[in-house]
C-alpha positions, 0 to 999 in steps of 0.5 A: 163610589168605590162598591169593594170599599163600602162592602168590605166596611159593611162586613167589618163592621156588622161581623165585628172583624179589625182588618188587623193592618191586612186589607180584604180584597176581592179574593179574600175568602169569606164562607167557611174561612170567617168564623163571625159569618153564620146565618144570623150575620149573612141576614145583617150584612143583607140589611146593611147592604139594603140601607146602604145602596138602597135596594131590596135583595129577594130571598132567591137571589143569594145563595153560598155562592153570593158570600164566597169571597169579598169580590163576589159579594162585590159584583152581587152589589153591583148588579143590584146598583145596576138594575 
């Protein structure tokens, strides 16, 4: 299983976003250049990303930091699958 590939569908998919032909990539910036990603979406993206690999994400695991771009995102999934 590719992690970077099921985060960046996650995000598509729960924030509404077409890739438009351009695929994200661990550098692809995400808080404060995605305009579809507030509060309310970083909530469903943390559910989404819960039922998809199976694991629970306590409230002080994430912070900005966690949503700064895909590749961030990516290893917080892998060290929850990690753990």
């Amino acid at each position: 299983m590719n992690v970077e590939q099921e985060v960046t569908k996650i995000l598509h998919s729960v924030l509404s976003i077409d890739s438009g032909g351009s695929a994200w990539t661990g550098e692809t910036e995400l808080l404060g250049n995605v305009p579809e990603l507030d509060s309310m979406a970083v909530v469903s993206i943390l559910t989404a990303l819960e039922e998809r690999f199976g694991f629970v994400v306590d409230d002080d695991e994430v912070d900005g930091r966690t949503f700064g771009t895909v590749g961030s995102l990516t290893r917080f999934v892998q060290s929850k699958l990690d753990q």
